[in-house]
Each structure stands twice: as C-alpha cells, then as structure tokens.
MISELO-995296 format. One record per atom (N, C-alpha, C, CB): residue in one letter; x, y, z. Coordinates in steps of 0.2 Angstrom, whole numbers, padded with zeros to 4 digits, always signed. Glycine has a CB too. Layout:
% residues N
AXYZ/...
This chain:
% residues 114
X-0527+0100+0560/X-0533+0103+0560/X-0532+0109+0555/X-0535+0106+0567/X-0527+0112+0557/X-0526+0119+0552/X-0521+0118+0548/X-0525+0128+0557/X-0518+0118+0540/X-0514+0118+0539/X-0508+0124+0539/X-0515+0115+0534/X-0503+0121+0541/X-0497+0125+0544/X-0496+0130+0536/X-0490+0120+0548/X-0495+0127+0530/X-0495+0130+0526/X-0497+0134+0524/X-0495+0128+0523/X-0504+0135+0523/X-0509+0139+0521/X-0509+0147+0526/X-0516+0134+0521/X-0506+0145+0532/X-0506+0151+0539/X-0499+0156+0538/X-0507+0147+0549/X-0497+0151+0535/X-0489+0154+0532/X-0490+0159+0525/X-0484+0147+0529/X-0493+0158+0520/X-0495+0158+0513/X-0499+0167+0515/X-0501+0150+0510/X-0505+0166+0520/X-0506+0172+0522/X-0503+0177+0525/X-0510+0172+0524/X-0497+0175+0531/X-0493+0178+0533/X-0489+0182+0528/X-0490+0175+0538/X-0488+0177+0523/X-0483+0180+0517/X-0486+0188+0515/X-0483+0176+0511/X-0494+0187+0517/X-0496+0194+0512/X-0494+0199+0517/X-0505+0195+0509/X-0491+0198+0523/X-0492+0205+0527/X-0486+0203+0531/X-0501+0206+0531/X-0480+0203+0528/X-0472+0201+0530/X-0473+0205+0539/X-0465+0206+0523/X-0470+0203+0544/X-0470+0207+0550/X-0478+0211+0553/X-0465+0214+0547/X-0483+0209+0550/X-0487+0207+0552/X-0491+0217+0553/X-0484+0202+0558/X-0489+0219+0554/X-0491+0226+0554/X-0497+0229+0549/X-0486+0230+0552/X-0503+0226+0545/X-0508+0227+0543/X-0513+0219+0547/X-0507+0227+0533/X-0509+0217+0551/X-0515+0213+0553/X-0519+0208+0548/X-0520+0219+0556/X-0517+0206+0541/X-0520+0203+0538/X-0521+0196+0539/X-0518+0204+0534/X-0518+0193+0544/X-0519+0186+0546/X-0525+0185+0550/X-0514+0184+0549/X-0524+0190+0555/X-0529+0192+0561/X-0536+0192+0556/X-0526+0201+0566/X-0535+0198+0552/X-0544+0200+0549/X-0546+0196+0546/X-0546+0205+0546/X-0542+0191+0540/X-0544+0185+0538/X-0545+0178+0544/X-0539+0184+0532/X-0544+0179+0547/X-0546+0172+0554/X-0555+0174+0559/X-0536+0173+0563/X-0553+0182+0559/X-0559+0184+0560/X-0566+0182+0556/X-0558+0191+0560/X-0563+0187+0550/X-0568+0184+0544/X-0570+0178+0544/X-0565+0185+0536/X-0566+0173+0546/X-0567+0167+0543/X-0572+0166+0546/X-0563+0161+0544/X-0570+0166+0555/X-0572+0163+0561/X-0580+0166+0562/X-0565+0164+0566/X-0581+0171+0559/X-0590+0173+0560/X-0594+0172+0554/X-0591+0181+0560/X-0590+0169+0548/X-0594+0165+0543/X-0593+0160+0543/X-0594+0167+0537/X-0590+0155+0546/X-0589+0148+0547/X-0596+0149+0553/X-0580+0144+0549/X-0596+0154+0558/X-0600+0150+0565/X-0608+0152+0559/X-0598+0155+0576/X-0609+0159+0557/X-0615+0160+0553/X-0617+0154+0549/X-0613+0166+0549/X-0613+0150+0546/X-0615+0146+0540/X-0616+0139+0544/X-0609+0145+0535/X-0613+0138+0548/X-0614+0130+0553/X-0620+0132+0557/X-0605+0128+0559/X-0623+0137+0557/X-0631+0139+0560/X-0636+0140+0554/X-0630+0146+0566/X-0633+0141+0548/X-0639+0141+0543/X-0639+0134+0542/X-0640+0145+0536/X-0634+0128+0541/X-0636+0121+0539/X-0638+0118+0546/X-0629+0117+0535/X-0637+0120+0551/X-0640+0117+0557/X-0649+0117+0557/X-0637+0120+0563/X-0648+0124+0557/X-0657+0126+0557/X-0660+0123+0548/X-0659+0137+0558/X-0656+0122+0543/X-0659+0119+0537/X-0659+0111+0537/X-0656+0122+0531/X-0656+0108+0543/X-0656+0101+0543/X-0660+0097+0544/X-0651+0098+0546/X-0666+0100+0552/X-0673+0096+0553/X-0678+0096+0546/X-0677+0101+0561/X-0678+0100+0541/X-0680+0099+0537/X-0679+0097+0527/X-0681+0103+0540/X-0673+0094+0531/X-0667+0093+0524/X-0668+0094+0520/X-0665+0088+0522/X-0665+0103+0520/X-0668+0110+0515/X-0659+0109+0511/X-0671+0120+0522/X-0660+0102+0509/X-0652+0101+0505/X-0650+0109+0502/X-0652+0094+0496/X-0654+0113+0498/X-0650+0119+0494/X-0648+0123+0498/X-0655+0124+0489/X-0651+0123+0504/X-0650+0127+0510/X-0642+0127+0513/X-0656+0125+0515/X-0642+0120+0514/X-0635+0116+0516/X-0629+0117+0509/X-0638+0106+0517/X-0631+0116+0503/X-0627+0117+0500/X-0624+0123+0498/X-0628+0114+0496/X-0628+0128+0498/X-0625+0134+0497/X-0621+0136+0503/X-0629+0138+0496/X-0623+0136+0509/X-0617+0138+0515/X-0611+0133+0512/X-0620+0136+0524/X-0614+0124+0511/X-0606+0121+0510/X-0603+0123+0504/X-0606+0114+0510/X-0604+0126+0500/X-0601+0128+0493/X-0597+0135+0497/X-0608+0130+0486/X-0601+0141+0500/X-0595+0145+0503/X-0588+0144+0510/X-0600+0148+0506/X-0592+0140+0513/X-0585+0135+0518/X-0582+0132+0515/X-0586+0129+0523/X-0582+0129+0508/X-0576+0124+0504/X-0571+0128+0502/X-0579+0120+0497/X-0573+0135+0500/X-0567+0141+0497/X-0563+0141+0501/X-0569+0148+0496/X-0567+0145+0508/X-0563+0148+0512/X-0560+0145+0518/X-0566+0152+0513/X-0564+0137+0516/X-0560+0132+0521/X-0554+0132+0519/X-0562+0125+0521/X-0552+0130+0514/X-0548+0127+0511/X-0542+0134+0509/X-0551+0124+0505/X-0545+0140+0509/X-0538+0146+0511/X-0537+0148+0515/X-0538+0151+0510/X-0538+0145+0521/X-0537+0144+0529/X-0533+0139+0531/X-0542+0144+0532/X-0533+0134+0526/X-0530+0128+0530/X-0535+0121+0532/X-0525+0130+0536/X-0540+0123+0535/X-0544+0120+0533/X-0547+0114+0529/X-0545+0123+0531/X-0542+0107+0527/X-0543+0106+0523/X-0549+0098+0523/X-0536+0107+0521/X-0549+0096+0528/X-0552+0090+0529/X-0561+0094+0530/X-0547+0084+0537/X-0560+0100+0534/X-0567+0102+0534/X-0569+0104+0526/X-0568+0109+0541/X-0564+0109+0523/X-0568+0110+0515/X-0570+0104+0510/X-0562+0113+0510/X-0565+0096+0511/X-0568+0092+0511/X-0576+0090+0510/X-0566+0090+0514/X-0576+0091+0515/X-0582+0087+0517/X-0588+0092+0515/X-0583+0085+0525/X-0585+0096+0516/X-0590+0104+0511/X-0591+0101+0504/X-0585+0114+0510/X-0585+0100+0500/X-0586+0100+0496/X-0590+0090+0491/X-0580+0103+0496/X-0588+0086+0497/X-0594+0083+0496/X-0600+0082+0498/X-0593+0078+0497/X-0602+0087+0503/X-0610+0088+0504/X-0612+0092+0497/X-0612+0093+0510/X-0608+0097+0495/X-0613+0100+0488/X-0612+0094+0482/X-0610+0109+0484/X-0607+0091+0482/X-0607+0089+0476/X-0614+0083+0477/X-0600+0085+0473/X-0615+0080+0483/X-0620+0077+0483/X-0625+0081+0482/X-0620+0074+0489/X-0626+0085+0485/X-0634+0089+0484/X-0635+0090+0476/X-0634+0098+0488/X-0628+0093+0472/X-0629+0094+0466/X-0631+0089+0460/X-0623+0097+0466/X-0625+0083+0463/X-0629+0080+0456/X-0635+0075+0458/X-0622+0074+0451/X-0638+0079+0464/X-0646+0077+0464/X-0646+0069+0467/X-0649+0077+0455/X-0640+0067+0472/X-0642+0063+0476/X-0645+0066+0483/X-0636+0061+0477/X-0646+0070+0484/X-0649+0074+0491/X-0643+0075+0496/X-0655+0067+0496/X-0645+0075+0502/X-0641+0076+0506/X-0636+0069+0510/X-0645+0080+0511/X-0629+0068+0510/X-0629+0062+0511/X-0631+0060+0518/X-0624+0059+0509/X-0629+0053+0521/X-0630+0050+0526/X-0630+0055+0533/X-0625+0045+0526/X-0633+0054+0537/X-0634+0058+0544/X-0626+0056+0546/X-0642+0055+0552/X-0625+0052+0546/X-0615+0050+0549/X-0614+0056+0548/X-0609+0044+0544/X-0613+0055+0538/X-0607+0060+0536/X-0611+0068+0539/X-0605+0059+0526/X-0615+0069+0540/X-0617+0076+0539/X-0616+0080+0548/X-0625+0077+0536/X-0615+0073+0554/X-0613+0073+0559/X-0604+0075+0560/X-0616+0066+0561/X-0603+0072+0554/X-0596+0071+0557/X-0594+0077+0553/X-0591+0063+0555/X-0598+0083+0548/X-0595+0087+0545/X-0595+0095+0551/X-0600+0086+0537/X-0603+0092+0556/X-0603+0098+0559/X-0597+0097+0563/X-0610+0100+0562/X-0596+0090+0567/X-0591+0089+0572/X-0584+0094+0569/X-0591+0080+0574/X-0583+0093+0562/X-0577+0096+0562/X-0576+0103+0559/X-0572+0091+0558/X-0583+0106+0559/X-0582+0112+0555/X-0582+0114+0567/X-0591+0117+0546/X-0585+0113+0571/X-0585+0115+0577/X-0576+0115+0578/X-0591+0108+0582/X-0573+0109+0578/X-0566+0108+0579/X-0562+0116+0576/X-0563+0101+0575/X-0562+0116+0568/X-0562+0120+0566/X-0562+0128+0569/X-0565+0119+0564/X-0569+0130+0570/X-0571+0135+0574/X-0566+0137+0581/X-0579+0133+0576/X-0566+0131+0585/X-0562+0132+0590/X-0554+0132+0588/X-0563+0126+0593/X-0551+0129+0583/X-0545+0130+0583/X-0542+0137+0582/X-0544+0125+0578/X-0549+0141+0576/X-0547+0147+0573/X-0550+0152+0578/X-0549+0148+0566/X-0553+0150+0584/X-0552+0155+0591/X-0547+0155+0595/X-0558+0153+0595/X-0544+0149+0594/X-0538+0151+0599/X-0532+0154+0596/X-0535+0146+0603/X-0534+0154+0589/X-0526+0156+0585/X-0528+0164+0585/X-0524+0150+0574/X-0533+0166+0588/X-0536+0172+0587/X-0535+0176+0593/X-0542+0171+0586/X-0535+0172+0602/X-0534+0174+0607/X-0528+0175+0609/X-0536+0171+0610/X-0527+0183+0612/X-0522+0187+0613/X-0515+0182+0618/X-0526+0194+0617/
C-alpha cells in the first residue's frame, strides 16, 4: 500500500526523528488526500472532470512522495484523461480510484496512531 522506500527517504530528512518530519508530512498528507477525495466525490454526480482533475493532479505529487504509488497512478490517469480531452474515464476505474485513495487514507492513519 505504502512504499516502504519512500517512508525511509523521509525519515532520512529527520535522522532520529526529533523534528517530527515524518509525522507532519503523513499529517499533511492525510488532511489533503481526505479534503481532495471529498472535492472529487461531490464533483462526480455532476462529472465536473476539471474539478476531478485538479484535486487528481495534487494527489499524484504527493501520492507518489509518500509511497503512494498505485493510488498516484491512477491520479495520474484520471488527469491525463480529463486533459487530453477524453473526459472522465469509466465509473469502474474512477470507483476503484476512490476505493484506493480510502485504503490509502486508512493506511496513513494508522502509521499516524500513537
């Protein structure tokens, strides 16, 4: 779910852990991954695609600097779809995108819990 690499890569920035950098970047994530997976939800009954791609253009970044990587994926093929002006793709894929930004969410709440 989370790549073990990428949680290592940030630990690096904050050896022994004493600025909490890991911690505040998992926080950060974890209130703009749940913020963003509620603006494409409320933009989906109306398939407000720019709406959807812009939150997925922000989760592809920061998916992907978290470890993240099968959910930045799929971020990053929902915008390229919106972008080169196919629309939004198939309800499947856009099902299976919220199911794993939710996994996601959960994984980086527990790596958060004391």
């Amino acid at each position: 779910m989370i790549d073990a690499a990428a949680i290592e890569r940030l630990r690096e920035l904050d050896p022994g852990g004493q600025q909490g950098v890991l911690q505040r970047v998992l926080h950060a994530y974890q209130v703009s991954l749940g913020r963003h997976l509620d603006e494409m939800a409320a933009a989906l009954p109306a398939r407000d695609s720019d709406r959807m791609a812009r939150s997925a253009h922000t989760l592809k970044s920061s998916s992907a600097a978290i470890g993240a990587l099968d959910f930045s994926q799929r971020c990053a093929d929902l915008e390229h779809c919106v972008r080169t002006g196919h629309g939004l793709p198939p309800e499947s894929e856009l099902q299976a995108l919220f199911d794993e930004g939710r996994r996601v969410l959960t994984a980086v709440e527990a790596m958060l819990a004391p």
